[in-house]
DODREN-726258 format. One record per residue: x, y, z of N, C-alpha, C in turn; residue in one letter; residue number from 0. Coordinates in nm, 2 decimals, padded with zeros to 4 digits. Layout:
<recs>
+--------+--------+--------+--------+--------+--------+--------+--------+--------+--------+-----+
!   n.xx !   n.yy !   n.zz !  ca.xx !  ca.yy !  ca.zz !   c.xx !   c.yy !   c.zz ! residu ! num !
+--------+--------+--------+--------+--------+--------+--------+--------+--------+--------+-----+
!      X !      Y !      Z !      X !      Y !      Z !      X !      Y !      Z !      A ! NUM !
...
+--------+--------+--------+--------+--------+--------+--------+--------+--------+--------+-----+
</recs>
This chain:
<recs>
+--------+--------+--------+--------+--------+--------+--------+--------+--------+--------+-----+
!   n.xx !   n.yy !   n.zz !  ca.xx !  ca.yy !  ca.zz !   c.xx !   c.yy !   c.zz ! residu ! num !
+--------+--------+--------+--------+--------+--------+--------+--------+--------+--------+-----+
!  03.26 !  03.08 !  01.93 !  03.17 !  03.00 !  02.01 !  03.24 !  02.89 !  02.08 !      X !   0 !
!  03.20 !  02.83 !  02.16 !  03.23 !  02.73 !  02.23 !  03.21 !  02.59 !  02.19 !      X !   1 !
!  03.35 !  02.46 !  02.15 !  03.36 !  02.39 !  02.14 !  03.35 !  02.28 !  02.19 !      X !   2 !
!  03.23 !  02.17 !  02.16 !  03.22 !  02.04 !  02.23 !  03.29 !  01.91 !  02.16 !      X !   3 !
!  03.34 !  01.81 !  02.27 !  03.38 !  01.74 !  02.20 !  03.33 !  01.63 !  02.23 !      X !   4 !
!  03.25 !  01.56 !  02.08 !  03.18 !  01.49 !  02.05 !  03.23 !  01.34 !  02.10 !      X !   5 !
!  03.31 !  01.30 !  02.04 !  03.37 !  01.18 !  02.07 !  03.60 !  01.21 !  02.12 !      X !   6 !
!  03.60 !  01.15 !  02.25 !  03.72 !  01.18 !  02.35 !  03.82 !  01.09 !  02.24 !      X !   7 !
!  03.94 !  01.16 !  02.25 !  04.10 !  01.08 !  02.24 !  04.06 !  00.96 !  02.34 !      X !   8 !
!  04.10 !  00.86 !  02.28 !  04.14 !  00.74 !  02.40 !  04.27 !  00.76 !  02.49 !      X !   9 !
!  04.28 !  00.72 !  02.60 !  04.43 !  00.73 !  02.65 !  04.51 !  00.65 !  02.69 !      X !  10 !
!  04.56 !  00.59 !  02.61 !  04.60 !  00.45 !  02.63 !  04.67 !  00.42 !  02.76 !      X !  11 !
!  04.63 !  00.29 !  02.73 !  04.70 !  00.26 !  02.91 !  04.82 !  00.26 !  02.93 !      X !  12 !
!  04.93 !  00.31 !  02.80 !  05.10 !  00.34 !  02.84 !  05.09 !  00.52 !  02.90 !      X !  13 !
!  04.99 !  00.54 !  02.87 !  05.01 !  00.67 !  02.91 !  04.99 !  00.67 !  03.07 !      X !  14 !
!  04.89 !  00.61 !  03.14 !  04.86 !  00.60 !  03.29 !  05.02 !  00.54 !  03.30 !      X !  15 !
!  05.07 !  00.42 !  03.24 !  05.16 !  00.33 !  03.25 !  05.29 !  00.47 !  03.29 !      X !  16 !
!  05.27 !  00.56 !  03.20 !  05.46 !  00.65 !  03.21 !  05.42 !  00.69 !  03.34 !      X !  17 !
!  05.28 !  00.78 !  03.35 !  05.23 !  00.83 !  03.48 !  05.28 !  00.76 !  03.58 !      X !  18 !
!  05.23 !  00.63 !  03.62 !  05.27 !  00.53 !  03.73 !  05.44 !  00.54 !  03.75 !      X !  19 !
!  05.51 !  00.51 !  03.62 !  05.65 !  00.49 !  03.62 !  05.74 !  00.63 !  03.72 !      X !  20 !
!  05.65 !  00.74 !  03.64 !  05.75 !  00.84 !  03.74 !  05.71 !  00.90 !  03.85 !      X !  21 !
!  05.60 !  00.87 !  03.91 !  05.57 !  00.82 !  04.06 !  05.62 !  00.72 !  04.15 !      X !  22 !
!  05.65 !  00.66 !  04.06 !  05.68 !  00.54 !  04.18 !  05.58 !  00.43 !  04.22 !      X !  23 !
!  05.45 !  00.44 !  04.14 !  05.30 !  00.38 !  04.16 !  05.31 !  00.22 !  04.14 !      X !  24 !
!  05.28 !  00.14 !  04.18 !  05.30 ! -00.04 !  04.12 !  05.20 ! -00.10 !  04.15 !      X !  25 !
!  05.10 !  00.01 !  04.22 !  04.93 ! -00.05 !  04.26 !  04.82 !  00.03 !  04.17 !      X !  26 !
!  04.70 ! -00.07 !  04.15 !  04.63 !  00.00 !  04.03 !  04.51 !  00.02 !  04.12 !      X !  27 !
!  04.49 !  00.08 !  04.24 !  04.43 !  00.16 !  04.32 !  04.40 !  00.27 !  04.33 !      X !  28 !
!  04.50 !  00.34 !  04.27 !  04.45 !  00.51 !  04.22 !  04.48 !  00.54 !  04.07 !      X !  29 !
!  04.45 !  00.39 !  04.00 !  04.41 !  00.41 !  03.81 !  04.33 !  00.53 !  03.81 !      X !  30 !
!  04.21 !  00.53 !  03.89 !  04.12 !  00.62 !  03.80 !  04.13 !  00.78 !  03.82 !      X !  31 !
!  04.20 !  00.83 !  03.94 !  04.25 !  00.97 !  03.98 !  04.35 !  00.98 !  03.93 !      X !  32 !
!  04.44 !  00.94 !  03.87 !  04.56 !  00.94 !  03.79 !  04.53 !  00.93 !  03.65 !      X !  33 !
!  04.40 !  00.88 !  03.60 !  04.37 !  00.91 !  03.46 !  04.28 !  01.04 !  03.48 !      X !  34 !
!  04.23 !  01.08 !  03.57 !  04.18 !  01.14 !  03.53 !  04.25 !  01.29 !  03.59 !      X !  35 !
!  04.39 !  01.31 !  03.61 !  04.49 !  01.39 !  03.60 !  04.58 !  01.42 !  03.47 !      X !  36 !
!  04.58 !  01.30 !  03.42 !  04.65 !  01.29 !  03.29 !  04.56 !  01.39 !  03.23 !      X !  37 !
!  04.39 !  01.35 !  03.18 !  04.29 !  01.42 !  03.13 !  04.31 !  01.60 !  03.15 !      X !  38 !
!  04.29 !  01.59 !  03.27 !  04.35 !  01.77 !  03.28 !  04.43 !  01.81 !  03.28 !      X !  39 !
!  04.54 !  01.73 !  03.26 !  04.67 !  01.74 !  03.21 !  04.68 !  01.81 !  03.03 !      X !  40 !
!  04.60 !  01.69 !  02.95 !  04.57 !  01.70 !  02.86 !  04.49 !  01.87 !  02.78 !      X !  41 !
!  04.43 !  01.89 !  02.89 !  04.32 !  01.99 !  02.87 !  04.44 !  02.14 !  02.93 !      X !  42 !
!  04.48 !  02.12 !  03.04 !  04.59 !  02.22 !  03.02 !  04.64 !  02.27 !  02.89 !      X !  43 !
!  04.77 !  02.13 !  02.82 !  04.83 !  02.14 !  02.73 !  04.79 !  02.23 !  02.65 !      X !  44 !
!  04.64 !  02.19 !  02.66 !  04.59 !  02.25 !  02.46 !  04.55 !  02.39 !  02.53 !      X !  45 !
!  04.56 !  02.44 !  02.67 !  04.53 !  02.59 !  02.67 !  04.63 !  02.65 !  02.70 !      X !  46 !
!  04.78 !  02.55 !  02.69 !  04.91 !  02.65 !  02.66 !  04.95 !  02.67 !  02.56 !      X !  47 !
!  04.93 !  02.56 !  02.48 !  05.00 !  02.51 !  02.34 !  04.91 !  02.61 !  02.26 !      X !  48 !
!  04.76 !  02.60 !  02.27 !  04.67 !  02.68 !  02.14 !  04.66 !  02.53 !  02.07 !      X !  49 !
!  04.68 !  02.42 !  02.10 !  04.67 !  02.27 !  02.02 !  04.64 !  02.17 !  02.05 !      X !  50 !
!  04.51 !  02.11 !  02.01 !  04.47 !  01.98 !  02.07 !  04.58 !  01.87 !  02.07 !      X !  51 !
!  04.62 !  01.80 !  02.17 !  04.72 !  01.73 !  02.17 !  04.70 !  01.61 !  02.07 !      X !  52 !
!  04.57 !  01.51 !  02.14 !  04.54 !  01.36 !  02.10 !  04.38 !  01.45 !  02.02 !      X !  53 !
!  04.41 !  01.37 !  01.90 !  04.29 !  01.40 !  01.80 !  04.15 !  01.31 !  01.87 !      X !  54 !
!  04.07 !  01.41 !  01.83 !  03.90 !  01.37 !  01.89 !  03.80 !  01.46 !  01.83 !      X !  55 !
!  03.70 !  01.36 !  01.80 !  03.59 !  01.45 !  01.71 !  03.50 !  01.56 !  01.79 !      X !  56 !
!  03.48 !  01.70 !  01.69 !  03.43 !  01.81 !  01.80 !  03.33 !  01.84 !  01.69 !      X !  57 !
!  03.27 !  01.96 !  01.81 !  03.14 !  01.99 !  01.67 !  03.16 !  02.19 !  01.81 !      X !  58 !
!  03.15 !  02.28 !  01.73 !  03.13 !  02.39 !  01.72 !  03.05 !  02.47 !  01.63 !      X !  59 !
!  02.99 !  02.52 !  01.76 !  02.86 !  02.65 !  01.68 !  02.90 !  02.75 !  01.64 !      X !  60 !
!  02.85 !  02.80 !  01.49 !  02.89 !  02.93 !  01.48 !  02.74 !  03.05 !  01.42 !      X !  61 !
!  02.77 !  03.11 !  01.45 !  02.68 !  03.19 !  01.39 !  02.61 !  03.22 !  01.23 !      X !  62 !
!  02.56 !  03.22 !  01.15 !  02.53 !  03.23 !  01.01 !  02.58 !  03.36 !  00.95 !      X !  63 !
!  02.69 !  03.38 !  00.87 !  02.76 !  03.46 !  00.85 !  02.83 !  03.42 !  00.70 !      X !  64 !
!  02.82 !  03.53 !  00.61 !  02.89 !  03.47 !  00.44 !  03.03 !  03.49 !  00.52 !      X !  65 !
!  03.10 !  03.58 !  00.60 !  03.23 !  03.57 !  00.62 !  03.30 !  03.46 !  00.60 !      X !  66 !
!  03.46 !  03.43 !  00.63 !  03.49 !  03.30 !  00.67 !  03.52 !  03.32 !  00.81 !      X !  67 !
!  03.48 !  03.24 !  00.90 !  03.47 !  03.17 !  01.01 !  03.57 !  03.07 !  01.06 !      X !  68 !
!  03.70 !  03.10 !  01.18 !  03.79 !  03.04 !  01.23 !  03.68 !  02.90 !  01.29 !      X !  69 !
!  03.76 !  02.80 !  01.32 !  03.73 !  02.76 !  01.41 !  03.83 !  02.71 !  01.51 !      X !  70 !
!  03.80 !  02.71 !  01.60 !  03.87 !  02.80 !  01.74 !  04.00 !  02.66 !  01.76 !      X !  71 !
!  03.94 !  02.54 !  01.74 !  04.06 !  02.40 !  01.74 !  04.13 !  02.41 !  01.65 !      X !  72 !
!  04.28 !  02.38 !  01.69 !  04.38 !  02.34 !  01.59 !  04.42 !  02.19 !  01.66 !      X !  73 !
!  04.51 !  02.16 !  01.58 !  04.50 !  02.16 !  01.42 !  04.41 !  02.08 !  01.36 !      X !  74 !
!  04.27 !  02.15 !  01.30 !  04.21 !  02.09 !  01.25 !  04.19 !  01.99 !  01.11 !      X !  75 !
!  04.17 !  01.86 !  01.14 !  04.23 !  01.76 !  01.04 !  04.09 !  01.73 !  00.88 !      X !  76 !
!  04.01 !  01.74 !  01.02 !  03.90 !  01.73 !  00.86 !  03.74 !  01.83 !  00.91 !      X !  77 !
!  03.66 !  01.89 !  00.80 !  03.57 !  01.90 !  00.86 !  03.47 !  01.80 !  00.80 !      X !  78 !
!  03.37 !  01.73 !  00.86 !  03.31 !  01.64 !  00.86 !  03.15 !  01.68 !  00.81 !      X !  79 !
!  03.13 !  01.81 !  00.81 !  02.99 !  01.85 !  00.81 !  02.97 !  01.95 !  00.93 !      X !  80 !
!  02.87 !  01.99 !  00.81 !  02.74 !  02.11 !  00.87 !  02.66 !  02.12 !  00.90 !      X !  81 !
!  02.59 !  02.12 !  00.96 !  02.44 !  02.16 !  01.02 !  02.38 !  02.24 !  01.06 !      X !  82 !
!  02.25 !  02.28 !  00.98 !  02.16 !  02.43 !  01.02 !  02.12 !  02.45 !  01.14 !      X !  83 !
!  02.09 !  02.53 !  01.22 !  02.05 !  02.50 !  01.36 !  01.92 !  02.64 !  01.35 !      X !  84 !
!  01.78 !  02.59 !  01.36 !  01.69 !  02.71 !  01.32 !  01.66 !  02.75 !  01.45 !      X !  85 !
!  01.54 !  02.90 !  01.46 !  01.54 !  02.93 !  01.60 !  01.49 !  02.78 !  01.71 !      X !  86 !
!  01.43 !  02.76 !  01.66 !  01.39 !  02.66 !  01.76 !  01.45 !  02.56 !  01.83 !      X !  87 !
!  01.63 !  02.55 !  01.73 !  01.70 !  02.46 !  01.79 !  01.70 !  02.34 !  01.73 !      X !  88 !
!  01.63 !  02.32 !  01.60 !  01.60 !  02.19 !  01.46 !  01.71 !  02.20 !  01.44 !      X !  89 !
!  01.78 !  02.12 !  01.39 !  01.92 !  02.08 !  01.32 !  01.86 !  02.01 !  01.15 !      X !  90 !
!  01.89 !  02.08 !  01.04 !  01.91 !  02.04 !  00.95 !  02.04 !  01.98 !  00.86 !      X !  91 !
!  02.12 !  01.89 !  00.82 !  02.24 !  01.89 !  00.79 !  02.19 !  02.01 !  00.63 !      X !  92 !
!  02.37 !  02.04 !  00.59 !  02.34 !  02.16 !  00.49 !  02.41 !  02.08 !  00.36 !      X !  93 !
!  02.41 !  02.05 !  00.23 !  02.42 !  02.00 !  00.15 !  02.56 !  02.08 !  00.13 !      X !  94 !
!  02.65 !  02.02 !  00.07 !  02.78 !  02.02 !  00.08 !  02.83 !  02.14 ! -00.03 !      X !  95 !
!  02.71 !  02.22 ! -00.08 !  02.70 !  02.33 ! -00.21 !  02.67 !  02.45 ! -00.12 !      X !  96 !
!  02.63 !  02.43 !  00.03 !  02.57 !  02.55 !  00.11 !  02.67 !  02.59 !  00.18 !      X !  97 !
!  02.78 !  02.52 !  00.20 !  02.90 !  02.60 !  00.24 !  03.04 !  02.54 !  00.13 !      X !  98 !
!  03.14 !  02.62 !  00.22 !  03.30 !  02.62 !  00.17 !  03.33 !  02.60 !  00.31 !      X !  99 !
!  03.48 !  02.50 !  00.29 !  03.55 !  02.50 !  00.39 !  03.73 !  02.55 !  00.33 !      X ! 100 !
!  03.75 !  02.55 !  00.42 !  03.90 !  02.59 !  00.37 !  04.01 !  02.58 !  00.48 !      X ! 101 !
!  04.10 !  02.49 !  00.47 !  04.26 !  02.46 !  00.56 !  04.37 !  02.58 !  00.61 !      X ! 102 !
!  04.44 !  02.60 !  00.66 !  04.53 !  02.70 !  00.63 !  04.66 !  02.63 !  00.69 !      X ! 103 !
!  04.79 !  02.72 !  00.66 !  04.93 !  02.65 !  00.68 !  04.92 !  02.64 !  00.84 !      X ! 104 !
!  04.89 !  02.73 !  00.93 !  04.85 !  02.72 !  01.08 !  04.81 !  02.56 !  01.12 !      X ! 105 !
!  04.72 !  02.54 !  01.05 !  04.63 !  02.42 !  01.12 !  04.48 !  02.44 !  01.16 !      X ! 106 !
!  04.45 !  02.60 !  01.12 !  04.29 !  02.63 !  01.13 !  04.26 !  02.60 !  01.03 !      X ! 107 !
!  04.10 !  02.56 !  01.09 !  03.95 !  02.49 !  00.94 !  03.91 !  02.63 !  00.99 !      X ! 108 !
!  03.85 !  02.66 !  00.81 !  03.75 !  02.79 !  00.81 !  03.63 !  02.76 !  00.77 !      X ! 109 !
!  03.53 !  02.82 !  00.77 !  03.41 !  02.77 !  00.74 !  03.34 !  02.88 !  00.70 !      X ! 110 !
!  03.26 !  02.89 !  00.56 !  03.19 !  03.02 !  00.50 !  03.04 !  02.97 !  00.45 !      X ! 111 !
!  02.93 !  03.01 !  00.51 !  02.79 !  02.96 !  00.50 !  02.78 !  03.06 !  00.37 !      X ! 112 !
!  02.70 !  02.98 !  00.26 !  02.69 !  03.04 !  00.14 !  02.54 !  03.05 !  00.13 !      X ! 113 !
!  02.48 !  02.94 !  00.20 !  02.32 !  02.92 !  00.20 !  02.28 !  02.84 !  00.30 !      X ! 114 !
!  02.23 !  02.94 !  00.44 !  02.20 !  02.88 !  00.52 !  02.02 !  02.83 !  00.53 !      X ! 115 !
!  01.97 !  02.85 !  00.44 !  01.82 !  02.83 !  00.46 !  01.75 !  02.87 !  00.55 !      X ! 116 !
!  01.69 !  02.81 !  00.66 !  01.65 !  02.91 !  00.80 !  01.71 !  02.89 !  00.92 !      X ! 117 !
!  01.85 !  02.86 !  00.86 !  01.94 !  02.82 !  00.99 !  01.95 !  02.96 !  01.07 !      X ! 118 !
!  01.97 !  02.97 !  01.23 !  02.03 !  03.15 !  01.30 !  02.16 !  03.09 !  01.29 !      X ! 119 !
!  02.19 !  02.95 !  01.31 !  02.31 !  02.90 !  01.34 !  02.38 !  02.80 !  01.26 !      X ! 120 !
!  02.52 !  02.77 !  01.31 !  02.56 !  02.63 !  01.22 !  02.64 !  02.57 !  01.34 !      X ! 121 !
!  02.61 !  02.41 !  01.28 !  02.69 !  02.33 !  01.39 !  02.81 !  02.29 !  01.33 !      X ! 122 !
!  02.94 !  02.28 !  01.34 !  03.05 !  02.23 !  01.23 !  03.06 !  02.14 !  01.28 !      X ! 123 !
!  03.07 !  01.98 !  01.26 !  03.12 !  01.88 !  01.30 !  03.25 !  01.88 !  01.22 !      X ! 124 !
!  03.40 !  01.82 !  01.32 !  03.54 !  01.88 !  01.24 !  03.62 !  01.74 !  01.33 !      X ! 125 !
!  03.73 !  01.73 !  01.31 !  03.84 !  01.58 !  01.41 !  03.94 !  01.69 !  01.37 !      X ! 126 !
!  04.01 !  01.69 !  01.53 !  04.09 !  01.82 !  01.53 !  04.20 !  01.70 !  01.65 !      X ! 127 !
!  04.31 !  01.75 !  01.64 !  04.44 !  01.70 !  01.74 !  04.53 !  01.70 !  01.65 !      X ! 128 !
!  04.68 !  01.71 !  01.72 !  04.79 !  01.68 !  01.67 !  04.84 !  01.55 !  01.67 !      X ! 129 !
!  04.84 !  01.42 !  01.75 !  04.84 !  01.33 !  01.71 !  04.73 !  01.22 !  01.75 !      X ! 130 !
!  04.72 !  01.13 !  01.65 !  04.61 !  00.99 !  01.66 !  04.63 !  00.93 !  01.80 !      X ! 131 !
!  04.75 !  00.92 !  01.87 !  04.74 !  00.84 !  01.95 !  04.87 !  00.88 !  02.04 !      X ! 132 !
!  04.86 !  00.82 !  02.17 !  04.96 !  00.88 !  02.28 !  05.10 !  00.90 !  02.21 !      X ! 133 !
!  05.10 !  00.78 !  02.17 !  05.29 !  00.71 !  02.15 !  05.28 !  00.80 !  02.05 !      X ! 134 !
!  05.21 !  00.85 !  01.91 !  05.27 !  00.94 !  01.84 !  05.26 !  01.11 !  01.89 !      X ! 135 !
!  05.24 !  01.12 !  02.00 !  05.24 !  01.28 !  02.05 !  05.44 !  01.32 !  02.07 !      X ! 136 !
!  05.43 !  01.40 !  02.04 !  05.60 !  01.45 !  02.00 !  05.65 !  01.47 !  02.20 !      X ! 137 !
!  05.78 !  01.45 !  02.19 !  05.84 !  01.35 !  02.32 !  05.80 !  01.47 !  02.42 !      X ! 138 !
!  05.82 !  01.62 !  02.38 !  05.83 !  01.73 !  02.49 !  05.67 !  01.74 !  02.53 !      X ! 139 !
!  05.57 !  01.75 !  02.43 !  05.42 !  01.74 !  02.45 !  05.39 !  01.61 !  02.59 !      X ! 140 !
!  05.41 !  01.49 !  02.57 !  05.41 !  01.36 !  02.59 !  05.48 !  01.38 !  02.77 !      X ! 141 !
!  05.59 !  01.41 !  02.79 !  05.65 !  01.40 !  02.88 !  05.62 !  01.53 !  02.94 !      X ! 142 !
!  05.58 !  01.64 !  02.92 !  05.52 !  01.81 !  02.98 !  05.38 !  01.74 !  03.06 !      X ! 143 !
!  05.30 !  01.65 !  02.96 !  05.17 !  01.60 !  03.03 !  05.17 !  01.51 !  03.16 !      X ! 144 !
!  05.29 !  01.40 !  03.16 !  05.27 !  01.35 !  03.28 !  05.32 !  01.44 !  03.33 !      X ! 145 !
!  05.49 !  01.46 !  03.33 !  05.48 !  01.61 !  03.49 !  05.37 !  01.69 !  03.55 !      X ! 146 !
!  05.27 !  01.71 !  03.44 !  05.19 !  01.80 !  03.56 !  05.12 !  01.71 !  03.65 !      X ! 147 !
!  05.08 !  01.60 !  03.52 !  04.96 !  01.51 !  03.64 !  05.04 !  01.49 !  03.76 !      X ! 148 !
!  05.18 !  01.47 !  03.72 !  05.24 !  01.41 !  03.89 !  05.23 !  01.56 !  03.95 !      X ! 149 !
!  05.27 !  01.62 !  03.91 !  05.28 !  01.78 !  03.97 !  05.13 !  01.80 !  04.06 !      X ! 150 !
!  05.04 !  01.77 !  04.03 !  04.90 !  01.80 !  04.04 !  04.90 !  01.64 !  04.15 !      X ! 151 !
!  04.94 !  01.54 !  04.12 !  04.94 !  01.46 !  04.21 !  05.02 !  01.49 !  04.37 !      X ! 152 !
!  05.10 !  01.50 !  04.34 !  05.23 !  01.50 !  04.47 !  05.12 !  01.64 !  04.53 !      X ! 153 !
!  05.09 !  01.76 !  04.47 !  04.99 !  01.88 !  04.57 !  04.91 !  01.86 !  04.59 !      X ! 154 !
!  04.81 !  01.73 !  04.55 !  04.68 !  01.75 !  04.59 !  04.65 !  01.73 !  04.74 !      X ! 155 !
!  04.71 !  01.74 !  04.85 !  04.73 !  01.76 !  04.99 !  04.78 !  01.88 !  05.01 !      X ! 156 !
!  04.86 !  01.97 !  04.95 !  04.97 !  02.03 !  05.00 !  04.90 !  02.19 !  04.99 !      X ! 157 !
!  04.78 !  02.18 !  04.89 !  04.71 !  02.34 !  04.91 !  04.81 !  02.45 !  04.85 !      X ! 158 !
!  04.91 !  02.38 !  04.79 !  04.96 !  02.51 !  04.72 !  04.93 !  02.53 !  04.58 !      X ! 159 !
!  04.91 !  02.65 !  04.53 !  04.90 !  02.72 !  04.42 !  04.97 !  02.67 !  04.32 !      X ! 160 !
!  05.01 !  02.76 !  04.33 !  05.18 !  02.78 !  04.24 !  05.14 !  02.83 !  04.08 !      X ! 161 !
!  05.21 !  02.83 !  04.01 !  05.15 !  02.85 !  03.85 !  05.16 !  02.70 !  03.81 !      X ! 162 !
!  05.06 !  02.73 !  03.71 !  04.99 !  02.61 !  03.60 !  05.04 !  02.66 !  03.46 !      X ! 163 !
!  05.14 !  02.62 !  03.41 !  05.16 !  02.44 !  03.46 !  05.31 !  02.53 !  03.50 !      X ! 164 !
!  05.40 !  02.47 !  03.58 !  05.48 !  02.47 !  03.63 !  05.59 !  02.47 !  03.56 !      X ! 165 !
!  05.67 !  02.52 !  03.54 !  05.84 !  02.65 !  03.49 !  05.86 !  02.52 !  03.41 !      X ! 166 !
!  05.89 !  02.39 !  03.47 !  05.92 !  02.28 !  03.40 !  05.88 !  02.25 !  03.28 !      X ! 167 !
!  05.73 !  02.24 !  03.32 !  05.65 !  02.16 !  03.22 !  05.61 !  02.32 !  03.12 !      X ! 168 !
!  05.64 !  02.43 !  03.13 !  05.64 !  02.54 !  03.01 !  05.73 !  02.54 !  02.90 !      X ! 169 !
!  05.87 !  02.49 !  02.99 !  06.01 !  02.50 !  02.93 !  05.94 !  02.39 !  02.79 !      X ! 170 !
!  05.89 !  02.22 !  02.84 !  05.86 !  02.15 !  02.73 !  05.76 !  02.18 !  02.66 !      X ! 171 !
!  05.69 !  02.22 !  02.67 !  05.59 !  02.29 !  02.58 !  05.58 !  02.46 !  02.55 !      X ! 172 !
!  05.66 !  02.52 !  02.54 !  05.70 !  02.63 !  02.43 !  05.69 !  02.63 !  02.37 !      X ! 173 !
!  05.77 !  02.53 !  02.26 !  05.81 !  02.52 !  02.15 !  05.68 !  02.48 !  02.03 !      X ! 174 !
!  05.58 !  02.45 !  02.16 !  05.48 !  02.40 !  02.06 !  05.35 !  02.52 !  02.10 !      X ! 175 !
!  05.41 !  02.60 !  02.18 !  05.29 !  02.75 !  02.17 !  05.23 !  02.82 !  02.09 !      X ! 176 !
!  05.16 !  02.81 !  01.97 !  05.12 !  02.92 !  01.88 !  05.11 !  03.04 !  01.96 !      X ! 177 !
!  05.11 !  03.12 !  01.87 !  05.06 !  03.25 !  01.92 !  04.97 !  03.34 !  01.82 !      X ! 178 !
!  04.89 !  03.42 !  01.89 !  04.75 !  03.46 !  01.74 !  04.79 !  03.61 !  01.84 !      X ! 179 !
!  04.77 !  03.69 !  01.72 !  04.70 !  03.80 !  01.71 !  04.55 !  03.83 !  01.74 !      X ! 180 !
!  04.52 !  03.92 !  01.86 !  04.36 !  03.91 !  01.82 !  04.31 !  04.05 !  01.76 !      X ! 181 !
+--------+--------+--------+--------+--------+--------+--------+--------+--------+--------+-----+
</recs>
């Protein structure tokens, strides 16, 4: 199912700050198109990596199922609760005896509904990322994210394509690629 995220990573303002630095930027006239390149910068990352970079609280639906149940963000840090979701779209939270949760060495939260009541659905609320905050995101993650924004900056006139994210910015983010089986 598809994951929302409840409450955003902050981005601190050294992060616009590196952005600016390797630009060349010393005017705070295009702060807000430059944050909000970082941001898709960000959202890239985690659909190369397979890994939320900067931790932020999410909530994903799953279906009602005794199986266990992936959920789809790594590395997921805590799950925070459940909630029944009946046809009508009611949200009941589920008492902490109605499911199991379970960690794995990867970084996936699993989730196993034991007693859904008249839930069709469940809502997982979970806080998923690899690090709390900019300055602790590991240097090749950190430094892969502003290149693209500049990357994505310097084209946004130029109408060229090219691949996403660019030979550069893959080379530093490799190393942090999962890879799954499907």
């Amino acid at each position: 199912m598809k994951r929302a995220i409840v409450a955003a990573a902050t981005l601190a303002p050294v992060a616009l700050a590196e952005l600016k630095d390797w630009l060349g930027i010393t005017t705070s006239s295009e702060d807000a198109s430059l944050t909000a390149l970082l941001r898709g910068a960000l959202e890239t990352c985690e659909a190369f990596t397979g890994t939320m970079p900067l931790t932020a609280d999410c909530e994903e639906v799953l279906c009602v199922c005794a199986d266990w149940q992936a959920i789809q963000a790594r590395p997921v840090i805590a799950i925070t609760g459940v909630a029944g979701i009946d046809h009508a779209g009611a949200r009941t939270t589920l008492a902490p005896s109605a499911y199991a949760i379970e960690f794995r060495a990867d970084g996936s939260g699993w989730v196993r509904v034991l007693d859904p009541g008249l839930a069709e659905r469940v809502a997982v609320a979970f806080t998923a990322g690899l690090a709390p905050a900019w300055g602790a995101l590991p240097d090749g993650l950190r430094h892969g994210i502003v290149r693209l924004a500049a990357h994505h900056y310097r084209q946004r006139e130029a109408g060229e394509a090219g691949s996403v994210p660019p030979a550069a910015v893959a080379a530093l983010w490799r190393p942090w690629r999962g890879l799954r089986l499907l």
